[in-house]
N, C-alpha and C positions, 0 to 999 in steps of 0.2 A: 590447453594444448601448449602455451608458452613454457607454463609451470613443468610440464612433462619435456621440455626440448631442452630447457636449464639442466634439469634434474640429470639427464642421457648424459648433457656435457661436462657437468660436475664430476659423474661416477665415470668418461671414461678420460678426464685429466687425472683423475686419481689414481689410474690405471696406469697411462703414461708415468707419472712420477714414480709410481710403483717400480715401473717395469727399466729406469731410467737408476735407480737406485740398486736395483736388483743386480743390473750390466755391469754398472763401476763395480759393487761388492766381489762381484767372479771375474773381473780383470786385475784385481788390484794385486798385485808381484810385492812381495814383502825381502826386504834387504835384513838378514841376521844380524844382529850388532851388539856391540856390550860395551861400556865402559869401564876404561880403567884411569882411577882418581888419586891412588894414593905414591905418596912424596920416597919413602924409604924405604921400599922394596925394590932388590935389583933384579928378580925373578920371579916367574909363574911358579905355581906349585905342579905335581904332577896331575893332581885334579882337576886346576882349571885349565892346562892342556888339554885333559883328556874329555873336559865339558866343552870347550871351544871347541874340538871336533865334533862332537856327539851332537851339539846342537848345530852343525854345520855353517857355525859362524864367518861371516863373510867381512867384517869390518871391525876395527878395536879403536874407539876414540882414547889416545892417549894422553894425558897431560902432560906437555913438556916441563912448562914451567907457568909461577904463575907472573904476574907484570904490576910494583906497583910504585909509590914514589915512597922516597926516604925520608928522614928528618931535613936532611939538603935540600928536598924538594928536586932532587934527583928520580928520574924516571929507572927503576932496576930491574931485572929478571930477578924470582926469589925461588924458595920451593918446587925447588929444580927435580923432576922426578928421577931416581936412579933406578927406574926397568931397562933391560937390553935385552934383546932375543935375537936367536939367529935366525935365517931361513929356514932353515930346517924345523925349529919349534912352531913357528908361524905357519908355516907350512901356505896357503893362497889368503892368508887374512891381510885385507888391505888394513894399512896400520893408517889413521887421522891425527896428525898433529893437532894438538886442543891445546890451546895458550888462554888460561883465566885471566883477565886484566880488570883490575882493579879499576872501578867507577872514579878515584881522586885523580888518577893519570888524565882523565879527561877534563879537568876541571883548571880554566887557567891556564890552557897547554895552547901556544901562537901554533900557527900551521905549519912554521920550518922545524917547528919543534915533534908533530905528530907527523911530517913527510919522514921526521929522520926515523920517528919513532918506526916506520911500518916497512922500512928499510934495512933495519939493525935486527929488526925479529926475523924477519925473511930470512934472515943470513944464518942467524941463529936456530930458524928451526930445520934450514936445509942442513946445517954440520950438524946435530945432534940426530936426524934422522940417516945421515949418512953413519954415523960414527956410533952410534948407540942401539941399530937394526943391522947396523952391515949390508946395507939394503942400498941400489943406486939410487941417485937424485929423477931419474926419466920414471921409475915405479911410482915415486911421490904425485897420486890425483887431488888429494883435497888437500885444505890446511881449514882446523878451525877454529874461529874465535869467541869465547867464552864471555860475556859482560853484564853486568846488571846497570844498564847505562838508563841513565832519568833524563827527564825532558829538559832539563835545565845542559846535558851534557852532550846531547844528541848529535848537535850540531860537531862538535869536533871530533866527536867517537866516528860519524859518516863520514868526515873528512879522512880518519885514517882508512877506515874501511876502503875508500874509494879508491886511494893508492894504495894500499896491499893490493886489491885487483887488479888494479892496473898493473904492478910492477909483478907478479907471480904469475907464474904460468899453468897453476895450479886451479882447481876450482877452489872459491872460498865459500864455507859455509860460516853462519854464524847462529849463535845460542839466541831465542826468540821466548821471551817470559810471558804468561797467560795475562797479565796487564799488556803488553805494549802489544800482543797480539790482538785483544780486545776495543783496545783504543788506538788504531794505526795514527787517526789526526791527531793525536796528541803526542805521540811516541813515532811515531816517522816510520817508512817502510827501508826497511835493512839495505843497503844498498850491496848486496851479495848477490852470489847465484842460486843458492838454498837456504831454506832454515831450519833447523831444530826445534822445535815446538816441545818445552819442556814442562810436563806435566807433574812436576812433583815440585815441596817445599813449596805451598801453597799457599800459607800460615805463617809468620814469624813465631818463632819458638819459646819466646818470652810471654808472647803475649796471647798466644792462642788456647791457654787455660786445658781447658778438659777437652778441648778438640785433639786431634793428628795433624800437626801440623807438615808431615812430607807429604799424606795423600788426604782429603777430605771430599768424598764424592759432592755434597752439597755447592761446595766452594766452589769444584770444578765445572759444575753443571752452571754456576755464575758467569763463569768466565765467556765458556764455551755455546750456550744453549744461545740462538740468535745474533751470535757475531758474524759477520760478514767475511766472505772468502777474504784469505790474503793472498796479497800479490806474488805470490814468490811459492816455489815448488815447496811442500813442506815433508819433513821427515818427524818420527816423535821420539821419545825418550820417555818410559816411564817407569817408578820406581820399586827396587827389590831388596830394598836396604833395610836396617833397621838403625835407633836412635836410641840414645837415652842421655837425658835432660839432668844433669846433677841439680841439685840446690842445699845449701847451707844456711840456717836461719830464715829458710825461706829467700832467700837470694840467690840469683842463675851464680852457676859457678864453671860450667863446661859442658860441653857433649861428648858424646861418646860413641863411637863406630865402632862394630865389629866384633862387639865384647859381650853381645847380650846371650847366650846362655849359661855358660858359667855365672856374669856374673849378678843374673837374676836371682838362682837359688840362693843367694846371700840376700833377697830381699824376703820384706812382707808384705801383701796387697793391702792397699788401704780402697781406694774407691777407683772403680775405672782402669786410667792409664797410670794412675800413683802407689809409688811404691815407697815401703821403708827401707832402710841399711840395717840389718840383725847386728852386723858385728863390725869394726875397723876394716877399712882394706885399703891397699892401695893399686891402683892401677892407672896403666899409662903416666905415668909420674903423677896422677891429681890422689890427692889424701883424701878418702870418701869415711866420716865418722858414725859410727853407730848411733840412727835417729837423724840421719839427712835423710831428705826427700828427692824420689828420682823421677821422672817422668818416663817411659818406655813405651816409645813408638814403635811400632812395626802394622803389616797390612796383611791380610790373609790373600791367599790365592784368587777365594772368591772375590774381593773387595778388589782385586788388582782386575779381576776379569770386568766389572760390571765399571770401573773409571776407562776400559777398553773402550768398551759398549757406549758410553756419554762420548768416548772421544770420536771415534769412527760415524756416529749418527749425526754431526755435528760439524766436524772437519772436512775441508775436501782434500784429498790430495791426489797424488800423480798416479800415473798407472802403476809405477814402481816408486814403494819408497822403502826408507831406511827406520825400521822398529829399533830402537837400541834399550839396552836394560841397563839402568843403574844400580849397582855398577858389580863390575867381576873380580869377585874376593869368597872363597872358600867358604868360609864361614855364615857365609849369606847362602849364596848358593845351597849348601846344603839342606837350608827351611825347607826345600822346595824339591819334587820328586823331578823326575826326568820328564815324565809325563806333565806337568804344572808349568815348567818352564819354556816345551815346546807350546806349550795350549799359547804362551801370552804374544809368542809371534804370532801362529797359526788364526788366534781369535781375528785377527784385523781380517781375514779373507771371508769371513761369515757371514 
């Protein structure tokens, strides 16, 4: 009889969880979102306006600029992006200030030095979002900060974190890596109000061989499978991008965005993700010679659906969050049908 009153209460906890899993999955509100990364474009094209609508985009994480120190050991703003849009192109897309700061900024930096720092960006991304959107300062909700900060840095990276908060009247989110999300006691909990939970670039590129190092489901299921809720509201980011990996005598020489179909058909497949160069070319100013080796990353739809699936079974988040796609550039975009890139918001509600 024991045996049997266990058994009842096994199968209807199961139940519960079931039915507790079920509820969050049909509440969960998904926020549209895309990223935009790159430095020397001053404008959308007419495609990806017309894809920002179609996908009813609600949020565009922009890079301002990025933050890091000089030969002086001077703290700088660099890679400053030149997009500007009006109201009118934008049409209701809340725009997110996204400033990359360089991990050596935190290293070494006294605390009147990272109060001034969190004070001078502030300033800096309120005029460039005034001056660069035509947009007033009261529309400005978030600002966010981008970092690959180590435990060794943590400490003065939360120091600034802490004052940007405090002194912005904005919400602050910040960028959240599948380590430090993994290992909160080692890596400290963000001292924000959100975080981005960034699912891609998993792998270092040098050294992850015959893997994919933006997306590898294996990896991610590492990261993810048994981590313990984080403190902090989370949003995700994952990615729609594609790479390719130069090399010269077998030595990394650069990567490359943005460039992969054109300039594949100038390769030959050797094994895998590895490719030959048939003929010279040049592109992006790097000299690619006939008989260098390329590596070429990208992920299928299906492969983007099923690191969904590890992510959402795995993750908790808020009743509402923010799905963002990296990133929004034309020639990515178009891998993928209408249908492909609605599925990869849509999937998280499933």
């Amino acid at each position: 009889m024991n045996k049997m009153i266990k058994k009842i209460i096994f199968l209807f906890t199961i139940l519960l969880v079931f039915i507790f899993w079920k509820t969050r999955e049909s509440t969960l509100k998904t926020i549209e979102a895309f990223y935009f990364w790159e430095n020397n474009r001053g404008s959308l094209s007419e495609f990806e306006l017309k894809k920002l609508k179609e996908l009813d985009t609600k949020k565009m994480y922009v890079k301002f600029f990025e933050v890091e120190k000089n030969e002086e050991n001077e703290i700088i703003p660099t890679a400053k992006s030149q997009l500007k849009l009006t109201k009118n192109e934008i049409l209701s897309i809340e725009i997110i200030p996204t400033i990359y700061i360089r991990n050596n900024v935190f290293k070494n930096s006294s605390k009147k030095e990272l109060i001034e720092l969190s004070e001078n960006l502030h300033y800096l991304i309120l005029k460039r979002y005034r001056d660069n959107f035509k947009l007033s300062i009261p529309t400005l909700k978030e600002i966010q900060i981008d970092c690959d900060w180590t435990e060794s840095t943590k400490g003065n990276y939360f120091i600034f974190l802490k004052n940007l908060n405090k002194i912005a009247t904005q919400q602050i989110s910040a960028t959240l890596r599948l380590y430090a999300y993994k290992f909160p006691n080692k890596m400290g909990i963000l001292p924000v109000d959100r975080a981005m939970l960034m699912c891609y670039n998993l792998l270092s590129p040098i050294e992850s061989g015959n893997r994919n190092s933006i997306l590898e489901l294996e990896e991610l299921e590492k990261y993810l499978i048994g981590s313990k809720e984080y403190p902090l509201p989370l949003d995700v980011a994952i990615p729609i991008y594609s790479s390719i990996h130069i090399y010269q005598n077998n030595k990394f020489k650069g990567i490359l965005y943005g460039q992969t179909n054109d300039f594949i058909k100038k390769t030959r497949t050797l094994k895998g993700l590895w490719h030959t160069i048939k003929c010279d070319t040049l592109i992006n100013e790097i000299y690619i010679r006939k008989g260098d080796k390329i590596k070429y990353e990208s992920n299928t739809p299906n492969k983007i659906k099923k690191a969904i699936d590890i992510i959402k079974s795995n993750v908790i988040f808020d009743e509402q969050s923010t799905i963002a796609l990296y990133h929004l550039q034309e020639i990515e975009l178009k891998q993928y049908t209408h249908e492909e890139l609605v599925s990869f918001y849509t999937f998280f509600k499933h």
